[in-house]
DOMAR-861319 format. One record per residue (C-alpha): x, y, z; residue in three letters. Coordinates in steps of 0.25 Angstrom, whole numbers, padded with zeros to 4 digits, always signed. Layout:
<nodes>
XYZALA...
</nodes>
This chain:
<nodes>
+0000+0000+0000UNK+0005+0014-0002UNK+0012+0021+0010UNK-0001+0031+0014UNK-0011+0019+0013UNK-0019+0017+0026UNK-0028+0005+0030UNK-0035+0005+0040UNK-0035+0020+0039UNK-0031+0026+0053UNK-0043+0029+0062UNK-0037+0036+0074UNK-0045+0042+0085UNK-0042+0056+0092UNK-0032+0051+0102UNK-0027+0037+0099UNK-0013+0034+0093UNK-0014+0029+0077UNK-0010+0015+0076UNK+0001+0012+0065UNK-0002+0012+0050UNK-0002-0002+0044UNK+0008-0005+0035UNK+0005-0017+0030UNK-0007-0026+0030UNK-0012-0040+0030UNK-0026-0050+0030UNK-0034-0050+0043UNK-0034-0064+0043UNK-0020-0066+0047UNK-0015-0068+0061UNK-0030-0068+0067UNK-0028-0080+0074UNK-0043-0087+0080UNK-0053-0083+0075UNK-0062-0072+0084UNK-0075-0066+0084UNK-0069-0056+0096UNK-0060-0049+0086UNK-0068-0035+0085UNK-0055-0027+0081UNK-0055-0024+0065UNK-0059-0012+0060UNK-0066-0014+0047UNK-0067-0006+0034UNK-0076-0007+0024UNK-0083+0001+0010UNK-0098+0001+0010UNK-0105-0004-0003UNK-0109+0008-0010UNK-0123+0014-0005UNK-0122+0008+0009UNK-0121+0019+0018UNK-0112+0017+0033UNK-0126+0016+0041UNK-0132+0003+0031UNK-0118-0003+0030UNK-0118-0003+0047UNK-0133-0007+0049UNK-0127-0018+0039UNK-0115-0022+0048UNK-0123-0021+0061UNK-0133-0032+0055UNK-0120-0040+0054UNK-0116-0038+0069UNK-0128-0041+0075UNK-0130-0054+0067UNK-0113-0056+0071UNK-0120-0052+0086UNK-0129-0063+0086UNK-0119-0075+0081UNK-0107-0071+0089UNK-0111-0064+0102UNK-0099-0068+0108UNK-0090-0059+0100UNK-0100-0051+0092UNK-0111-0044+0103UNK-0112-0031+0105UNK-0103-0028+0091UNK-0110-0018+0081UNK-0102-0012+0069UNK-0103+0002+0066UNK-0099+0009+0052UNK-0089+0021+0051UNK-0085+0028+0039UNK-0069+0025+0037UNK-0068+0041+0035UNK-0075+0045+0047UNK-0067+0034+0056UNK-0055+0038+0051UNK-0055+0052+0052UNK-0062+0050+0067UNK-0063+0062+0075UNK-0053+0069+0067UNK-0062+0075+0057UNK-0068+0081+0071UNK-0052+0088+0074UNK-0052+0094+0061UNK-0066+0100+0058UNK-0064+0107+0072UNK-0050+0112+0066UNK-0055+0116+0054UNK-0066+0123+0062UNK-0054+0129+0069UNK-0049+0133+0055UNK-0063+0139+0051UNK-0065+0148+0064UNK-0050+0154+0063UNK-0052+0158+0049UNK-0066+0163+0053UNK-0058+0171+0063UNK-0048+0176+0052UNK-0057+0180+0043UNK-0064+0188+0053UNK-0051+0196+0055UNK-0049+0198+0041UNK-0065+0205+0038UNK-0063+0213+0051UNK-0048+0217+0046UNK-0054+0220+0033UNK-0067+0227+0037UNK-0059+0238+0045UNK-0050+0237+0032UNK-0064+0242+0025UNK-0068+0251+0034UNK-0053+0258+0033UNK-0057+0258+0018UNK-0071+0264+0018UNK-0065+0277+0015UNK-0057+0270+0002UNK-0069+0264-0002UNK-0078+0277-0002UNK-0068+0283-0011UNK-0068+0271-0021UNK-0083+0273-0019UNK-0085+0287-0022UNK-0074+0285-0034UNK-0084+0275-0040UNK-0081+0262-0034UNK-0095+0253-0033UNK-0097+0246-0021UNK-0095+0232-0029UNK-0081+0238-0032UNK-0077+0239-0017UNK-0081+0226-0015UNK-0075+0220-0025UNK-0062+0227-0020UNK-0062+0224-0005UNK-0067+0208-0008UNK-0053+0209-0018UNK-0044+0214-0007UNK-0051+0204+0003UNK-0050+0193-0007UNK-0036+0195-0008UNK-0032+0195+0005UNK-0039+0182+0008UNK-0033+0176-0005UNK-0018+0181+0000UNK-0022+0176+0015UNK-0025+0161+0007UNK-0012+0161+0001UNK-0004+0165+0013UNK-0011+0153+0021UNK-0009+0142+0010UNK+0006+0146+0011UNK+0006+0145+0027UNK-0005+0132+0025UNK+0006+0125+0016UNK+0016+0123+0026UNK+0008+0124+0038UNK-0001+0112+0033UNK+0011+0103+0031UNK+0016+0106+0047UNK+0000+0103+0052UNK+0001+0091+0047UNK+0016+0086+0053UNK+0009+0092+0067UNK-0005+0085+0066UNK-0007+0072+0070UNK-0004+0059+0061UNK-0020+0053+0065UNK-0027+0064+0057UNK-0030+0055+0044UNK-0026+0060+0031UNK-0018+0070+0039UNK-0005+0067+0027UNK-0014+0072+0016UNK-0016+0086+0021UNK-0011+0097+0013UNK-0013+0108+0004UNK-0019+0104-0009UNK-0029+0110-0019UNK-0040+0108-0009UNK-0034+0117+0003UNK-0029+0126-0006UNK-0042+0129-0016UNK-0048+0132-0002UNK-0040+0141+0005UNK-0040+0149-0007UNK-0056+0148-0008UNK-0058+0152+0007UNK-0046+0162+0006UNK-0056+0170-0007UNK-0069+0167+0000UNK-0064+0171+0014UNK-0058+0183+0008UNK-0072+0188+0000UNK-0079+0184+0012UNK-0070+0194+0021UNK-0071+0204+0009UNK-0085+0206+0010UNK-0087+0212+0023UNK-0077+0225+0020UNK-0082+0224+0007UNK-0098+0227+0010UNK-0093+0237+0021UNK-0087+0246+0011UNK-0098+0246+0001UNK-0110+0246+0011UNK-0103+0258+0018UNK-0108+0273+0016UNK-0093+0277+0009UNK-0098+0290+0004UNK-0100+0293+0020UNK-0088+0287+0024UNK-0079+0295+0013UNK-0086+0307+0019UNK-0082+0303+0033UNK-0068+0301+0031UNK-0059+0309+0039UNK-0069+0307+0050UNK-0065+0300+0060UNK-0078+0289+0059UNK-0081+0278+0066UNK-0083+0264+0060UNK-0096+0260+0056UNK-0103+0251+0067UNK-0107+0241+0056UNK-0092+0239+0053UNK-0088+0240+0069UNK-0099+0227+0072UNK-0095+0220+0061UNK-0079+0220+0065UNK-0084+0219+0080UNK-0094+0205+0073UNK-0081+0200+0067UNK-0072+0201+0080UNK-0083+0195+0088UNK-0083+0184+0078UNK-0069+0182+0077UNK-0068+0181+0095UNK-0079+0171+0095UNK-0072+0162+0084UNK-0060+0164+0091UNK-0064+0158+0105UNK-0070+0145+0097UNK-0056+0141+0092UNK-0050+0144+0107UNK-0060+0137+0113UNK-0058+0125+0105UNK-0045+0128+0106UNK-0045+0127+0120UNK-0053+0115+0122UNK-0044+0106+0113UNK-0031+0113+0120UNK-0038+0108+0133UNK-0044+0094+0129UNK-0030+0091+0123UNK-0023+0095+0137UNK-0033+0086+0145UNK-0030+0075+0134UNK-0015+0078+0137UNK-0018+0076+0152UNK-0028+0064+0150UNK-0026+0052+0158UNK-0021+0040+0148UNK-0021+0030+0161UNK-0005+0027+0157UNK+0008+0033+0159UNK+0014+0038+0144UNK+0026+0046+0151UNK+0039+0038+0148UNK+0030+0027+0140UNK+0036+0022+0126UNK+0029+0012+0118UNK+0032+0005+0107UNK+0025-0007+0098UNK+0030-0021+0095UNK+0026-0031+0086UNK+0028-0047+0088UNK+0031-0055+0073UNK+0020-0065+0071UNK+0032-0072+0064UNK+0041-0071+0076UNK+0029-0073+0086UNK+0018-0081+0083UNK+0013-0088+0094UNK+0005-0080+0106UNK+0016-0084+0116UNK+0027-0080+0108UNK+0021-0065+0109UNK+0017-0066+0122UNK+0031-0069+0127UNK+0037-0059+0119UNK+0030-0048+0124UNK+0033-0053+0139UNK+0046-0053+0135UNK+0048-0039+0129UNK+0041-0033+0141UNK+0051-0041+0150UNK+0062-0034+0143UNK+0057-0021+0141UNK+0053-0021+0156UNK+0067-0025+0161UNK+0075-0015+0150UNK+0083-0004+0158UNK+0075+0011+0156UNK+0060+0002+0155UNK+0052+0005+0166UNK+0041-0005+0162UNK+0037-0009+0147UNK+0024-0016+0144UNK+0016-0019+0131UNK+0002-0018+0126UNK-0006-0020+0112UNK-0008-0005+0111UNK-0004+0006+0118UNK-0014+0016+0125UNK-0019+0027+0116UNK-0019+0022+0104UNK-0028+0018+0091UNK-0027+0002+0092UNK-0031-0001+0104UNK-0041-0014+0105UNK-0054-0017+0110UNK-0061-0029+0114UNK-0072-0034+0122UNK-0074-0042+0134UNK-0084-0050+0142UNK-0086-0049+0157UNK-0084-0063+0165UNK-0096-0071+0161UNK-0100-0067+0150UNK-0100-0073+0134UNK-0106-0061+0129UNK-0104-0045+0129UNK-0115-0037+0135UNK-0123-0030+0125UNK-0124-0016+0132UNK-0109-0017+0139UNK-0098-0012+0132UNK-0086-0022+0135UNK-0078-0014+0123UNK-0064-0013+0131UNK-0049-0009+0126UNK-0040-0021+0125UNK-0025-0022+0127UNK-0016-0031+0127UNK-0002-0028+0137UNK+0008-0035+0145UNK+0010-0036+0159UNK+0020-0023+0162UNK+0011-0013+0152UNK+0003-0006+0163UNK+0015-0003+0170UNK+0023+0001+0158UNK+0010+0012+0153UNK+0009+0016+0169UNK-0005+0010+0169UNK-0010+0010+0183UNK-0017-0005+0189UNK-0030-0002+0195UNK-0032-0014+0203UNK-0026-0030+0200UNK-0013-0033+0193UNK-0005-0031+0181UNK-0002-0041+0171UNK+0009-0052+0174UNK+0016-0062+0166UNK+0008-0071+0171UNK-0004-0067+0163UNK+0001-0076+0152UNK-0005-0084+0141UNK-0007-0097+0151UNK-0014-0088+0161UNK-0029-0084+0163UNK-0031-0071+0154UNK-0029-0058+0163UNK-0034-0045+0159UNK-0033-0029+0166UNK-0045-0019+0162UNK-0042-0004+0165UNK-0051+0002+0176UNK-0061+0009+0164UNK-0063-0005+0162UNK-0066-0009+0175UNK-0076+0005+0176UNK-0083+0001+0167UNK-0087-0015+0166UNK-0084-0019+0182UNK-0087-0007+0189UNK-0090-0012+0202UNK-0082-0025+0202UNK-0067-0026+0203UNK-0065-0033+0189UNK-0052-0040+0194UNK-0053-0055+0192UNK-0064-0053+0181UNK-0063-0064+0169UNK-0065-0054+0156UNK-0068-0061+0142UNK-0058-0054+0133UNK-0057-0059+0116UNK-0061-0072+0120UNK-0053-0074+0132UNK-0054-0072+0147UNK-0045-0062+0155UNK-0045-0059+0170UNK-0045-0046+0175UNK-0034-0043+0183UNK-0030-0031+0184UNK-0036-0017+0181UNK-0028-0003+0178UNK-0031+0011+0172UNK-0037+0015+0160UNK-0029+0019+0148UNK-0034+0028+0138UNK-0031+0018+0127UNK-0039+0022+0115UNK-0036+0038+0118UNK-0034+0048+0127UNK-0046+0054+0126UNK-0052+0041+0129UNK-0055+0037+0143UNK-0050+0023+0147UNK-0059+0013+0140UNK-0061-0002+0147UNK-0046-0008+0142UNK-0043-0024+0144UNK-0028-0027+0145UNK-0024-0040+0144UNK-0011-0047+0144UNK-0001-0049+0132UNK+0002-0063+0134UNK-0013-0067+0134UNK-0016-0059+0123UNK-0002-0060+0116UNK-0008-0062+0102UNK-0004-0048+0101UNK+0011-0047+0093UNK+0010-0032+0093UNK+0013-0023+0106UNK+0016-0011+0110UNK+0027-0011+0121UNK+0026+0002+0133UNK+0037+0005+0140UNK+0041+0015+0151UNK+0054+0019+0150UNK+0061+0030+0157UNK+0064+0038+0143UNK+0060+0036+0130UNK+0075+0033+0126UNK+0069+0018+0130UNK+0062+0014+0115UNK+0076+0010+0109UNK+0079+0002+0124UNK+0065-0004+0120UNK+0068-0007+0106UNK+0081-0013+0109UNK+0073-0023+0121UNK+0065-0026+0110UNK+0073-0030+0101UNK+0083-0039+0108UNK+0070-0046+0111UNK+0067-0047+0097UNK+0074-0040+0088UNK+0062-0042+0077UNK+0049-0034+0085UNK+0047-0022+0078UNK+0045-0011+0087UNK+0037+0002+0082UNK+0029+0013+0088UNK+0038+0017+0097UNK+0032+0030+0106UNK+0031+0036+0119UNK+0018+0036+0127UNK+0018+0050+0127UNK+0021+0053+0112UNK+0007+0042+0111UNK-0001+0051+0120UNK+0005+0064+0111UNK+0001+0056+0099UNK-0013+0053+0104UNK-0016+0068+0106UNK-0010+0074+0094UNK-0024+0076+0086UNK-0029+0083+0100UNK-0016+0092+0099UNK-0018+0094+0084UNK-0032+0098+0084UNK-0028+0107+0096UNK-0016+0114+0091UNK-0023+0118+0079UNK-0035+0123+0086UNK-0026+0130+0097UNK-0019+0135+0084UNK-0032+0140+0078UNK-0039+0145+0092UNK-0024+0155+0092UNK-0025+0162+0079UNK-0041+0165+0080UNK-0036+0171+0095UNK-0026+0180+0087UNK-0036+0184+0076UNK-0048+0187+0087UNK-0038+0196+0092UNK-0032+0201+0081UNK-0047+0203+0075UNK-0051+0211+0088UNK-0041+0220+0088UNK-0041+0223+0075UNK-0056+0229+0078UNK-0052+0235+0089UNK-0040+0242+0085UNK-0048+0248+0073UNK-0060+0252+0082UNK-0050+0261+0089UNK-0045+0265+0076UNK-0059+0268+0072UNK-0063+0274+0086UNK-0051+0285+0086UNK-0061+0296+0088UNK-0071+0291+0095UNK-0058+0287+0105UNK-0054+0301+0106UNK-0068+0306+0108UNK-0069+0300+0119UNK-0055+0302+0125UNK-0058+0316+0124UNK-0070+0317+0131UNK-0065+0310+0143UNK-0063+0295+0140UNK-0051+0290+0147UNK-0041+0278+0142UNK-0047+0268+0149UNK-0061+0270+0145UNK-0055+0270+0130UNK-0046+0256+0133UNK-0060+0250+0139UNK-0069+0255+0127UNK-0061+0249+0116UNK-0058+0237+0122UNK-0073+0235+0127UNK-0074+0235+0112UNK-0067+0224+0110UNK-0071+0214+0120UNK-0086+0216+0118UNK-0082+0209+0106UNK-0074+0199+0113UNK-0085+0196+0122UNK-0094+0194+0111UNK-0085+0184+0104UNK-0082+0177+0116UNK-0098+0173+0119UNK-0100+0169+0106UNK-0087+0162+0104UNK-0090+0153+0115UNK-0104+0150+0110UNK-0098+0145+0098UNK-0087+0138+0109UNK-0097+0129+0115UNK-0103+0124+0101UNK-0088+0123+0097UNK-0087+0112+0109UNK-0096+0101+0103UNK-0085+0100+0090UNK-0073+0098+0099UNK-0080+0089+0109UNK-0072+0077+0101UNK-0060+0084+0105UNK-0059+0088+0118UNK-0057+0080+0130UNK-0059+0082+0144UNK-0066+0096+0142UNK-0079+0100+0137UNK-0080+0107+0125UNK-0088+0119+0133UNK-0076+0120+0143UNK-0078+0133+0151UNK-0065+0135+0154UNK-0061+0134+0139UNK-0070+0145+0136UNK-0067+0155+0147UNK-0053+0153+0145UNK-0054+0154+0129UNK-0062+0168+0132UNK-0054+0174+0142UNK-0042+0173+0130UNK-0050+0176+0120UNK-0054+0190+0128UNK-0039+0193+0134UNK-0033+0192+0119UNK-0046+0200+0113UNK-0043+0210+0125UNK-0029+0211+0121UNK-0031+0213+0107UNK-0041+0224+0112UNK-0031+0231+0121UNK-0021+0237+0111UNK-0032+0244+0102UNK-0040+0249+0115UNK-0025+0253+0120UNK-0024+0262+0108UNK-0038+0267+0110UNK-0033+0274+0123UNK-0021+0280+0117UNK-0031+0289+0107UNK-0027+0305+0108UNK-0041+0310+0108UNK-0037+0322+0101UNK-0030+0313+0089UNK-0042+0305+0089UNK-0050+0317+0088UNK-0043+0320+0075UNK-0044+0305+0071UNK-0046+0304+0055UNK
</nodes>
């Protein structure tokens, strides 16, 4: 197959570590062994006839279940089949990540282009003076139009081109940071598609922006305003409202993104600090695979495992080393089901669905896994000895919570285990999951298993070539791949979370920056426009202080304003990131107060240097203003 080829495509959820890519393949029927009807663990993949929808196909399957149900209760009941289209499994939740992103794109551009009309709205109203003149020389209305969409147009057409040039090598670097479980994420780039488009939005954002200047210079009285120039005039209250509507705008869209902002930032710190249930610091793992050629027979693995973990174990810089089928948070981990001591058939409304690993004695103790009540495994729980099992203590919540399950028989795959011993839960599938009911049992009972992955804590990370070689006198044939550190899978696991996060903190910062920008800009040209009325008032009594408060009252009336509607726009926001936050709510009161209070200290500041400049007006200057 070509390099790029994938089969079975990846389906990674939020969280979970992406299993290898196959690179080679062969016939299911290979190495199975006996014959099961207790083997629920393929993934099957198939292509509807053509005009059979998801929803027939299903009802179809299901027909087939329940008639499976009726003639093999034993390993059939309680199994339904449900249909999932191969696009939407694959892509998973993160089609959720990126439509809120690409909403974060949409709201910072929204926010830009506000900047832009209010810049060129007080650009038009400097010019009504120019346009009177065309005007009175002759110029039609249509002709002004024409002339201020053209210079609009332009700029967004230039604005386009110089974001295309930043795009092209800023798109390459998003890539290399974002996370390698984003499907198709290597076919991203800037082809005719992206750049048809930017071009298209850049001419239709800039007529869009062009029309507001536009219809104010031609619906304006210019013969009146060429008369009263000179005049030192105020700017029309149509005009003020409008820049006041579009600064108010521009806050409101501003604390959405730093609200969302602010929710991811926090749900990715309570990830950060969630508890996994082991211990990651000073933990390196690594996998290794046992030849069927070189091992066939179950005791052959059994015993080699025994004997790597020996070695390992008793290898200066180890402190312990254990192994286990897969390690915690990641994408392979098995499930099975089990029956209750007793019983031949699962119960119909219980869910006996549990995790299912396989380890060896000294692997609680290498991952730092805390025994809640009974023993660890021993050597003695071999092959020849009655089956022995430890549940985790989600386990025991949930199906003996009022009995001490130790000493309980358990049906597992056909076999019968003892329970004896329980420990902590581990956040196997991710770490946004809570412990689920997990079974552990051991190796050398279950030691059809060639493939493990070893744990061991070391005192430092210089230990995986220490490892390798162990490994390697043993047999110097075991492939050993996979080697990483605990804590660079816990890192890899929340990659997508600090993806999605930076990018949104990224987005939350420049729409702070342009709501400043934005009400400072109105602001500052108030002042400019209010010169006279300044010094009018100076000169009748008005002292600096009551100048300072009155322009900056200006201001944050229209901060306030944006502030309430953004954070009604906040708490409909919540319901689209609920899928990605964890351990906060998405109408988190904190997150709000705190997003305002900032939101009102930058707008303030932005308002203090033009309500500084408004105290420094000489009234008897402004008197003569224009």
């Amino acid at each position: 197959m070509p390099p790029g080829f994938e089969f079975p495509p990846p389906i990674v959820l939020e969280g979970a570590i992406p299993s290898e890519d196959p690179e080679l393949w062969t016939p299911f029927t290979r190495g199975m062994g006996q014959p099961t009807r207790s083997g629920h663990f393929m993934t099957v993949i198939a292509r509807l006839r053509d005009g059979v929808d998801v929803r027939t196909a299903e009802v179809a399957m299901n027909a087939i279940a329940r008639r499976l149900q009726q003639e093999y209760p034993a390993s059939n009941a309680g199994w339904d089949i449900i249909l999932t289209p191969l696009d939407r499994q694959v892509l998973g939740d993160v089609s959720v990540q990126l439509l809120i992103l690409l909403g974060a794109v949409g709201l910072v551009m929204l926010i830009a282009c506000v900047n832009v009309a209010n810049l060129l709205l007080v650009r038009g109203t400097a010019r009504l003076k120019e346009l009177a003149v065309r005007a009175s020389l002759g110029a039609g209305r249509g002709r002004l139009v024409r002339q201020l969409l053209t210079e609009s147009l332009g700029l967004s057409l230039l604005g386009g081109i110089a974001g295309l040039v930043l795009a092209a090598s800023g798109a390459a670097a998003l890539v290399k940071l974002a996370p390698s479980d984003i499907p198709r994420l290597g076919e991203v780039s800037l082809d005719a598609h992206v750049l048809g488009f930017t071009m298209l939005l850049s001419l239709l954002t800039g007529a869009f922006l062009g029309l507001a200047p536009a219809f104010q210079g031609v619906t304006e009285n210019l013969s009146q305003r060429l008369r009263e120039a000179g005049r030192g005039q105020a700017e029309s209250r149509r005009s003020s409202r409008l820049r006041s509507a579009l600064v108010v705008s521009e806050i409101a869209l501003s604390l959405v993104l730093l609200v969302g902002a602010g929710l991811l930032v926090r749900s990715f710190v309570n990830l950060r600090s969630a508890d996994t249930g082991f211990e990651a610091a000073s933990r390196l793992t690594m996998r290794i695979s046992l030849p069927a050629s070189r091992y066939p027979q179950s005791a052959q693995r059994a015993a080699a495992y025994r004997e790597l973990e020996r070695r390992l174990n008793s290898t200066p810089g180890i402190i312990s080393a254990g192994f286990i089928n897969t390690v915690p948070v990641g994408a392979d981990r098995e499930g099975t089901f089990f029956l209750k001591q007793g019983e031949t058939d699962q119960p119909p409304d219980e869910d006996r669905l549990v995790n299912f690993a396989v380890v060896t004695p000294t692997y609680f103790q290498a991952m730092g896994i805390r025994l809640v009540s009974g023993r660890h495994f021993t050597e003695r729980d071999g092959s020849e000895a009655e089956g022995a099992v430890i549940v985790n203590d989600a386990f025991v919540r949930r199906h003996f919570p009022n009995a001490d399950p130790i000493g309980v028989l358990l049906g597992l795959r056909g076999l019968q285990f003892r329970i004896v011993g329980v420990v902590e839960g581990v956040r196997h599938a991710t770490l946004r999951d809570d412990p689920n009911p997990s079974v552990y049992v051991p190796h050398a009972q279950m030691s059809h298993y060639r493939g493990m992955s070893a744990v061991v804590h070391s005192e430092s990370d210089a230990v995986f070539a220490v490892v390798r070689d162990a490994v390697r006198r043993f047999d110097p044939t075991l492939p050993i791949y996979a080697m990483k550190t605990m804590d660079l899978i816990l890192a890899e696991s929340l990659a997508r979370m600090r993806f999605s996060t930076t990018l949104m903190l990224g987005f939350a910062l420049v729409a702070l920056a342009l709501a400043a920008v934005g009400i400072y800009g109105v602001i500052a040209y108030s002042v400019s426009r209010r010169t006279h009325e300044i010094g009018v008032r100076v000169a009748i009594g008005a002292e600096t202080g009551d100048v300072f408060r009155l322009v900056l009252g200006q201001g944050m009336r229209l901060v306030v304003i944006g502030i309430i509607l953004g954070v009604a726009a906040s708490l409909g926001l919540s319901r689209f990131l609920s899928s990605l936050l964890y351990g906060i709510g998405g109408t988190n009161v904190l997150t709000l107060t705190s997003v305002a209070l900032i939101l009102t200290l930058v707008a303030a500041s932005a308002c203090y240097v033009p309500a500084r400049r408004a105290m420094a007006v000489d009234p008897v200057n402004a008197l003569r203003y224009e």
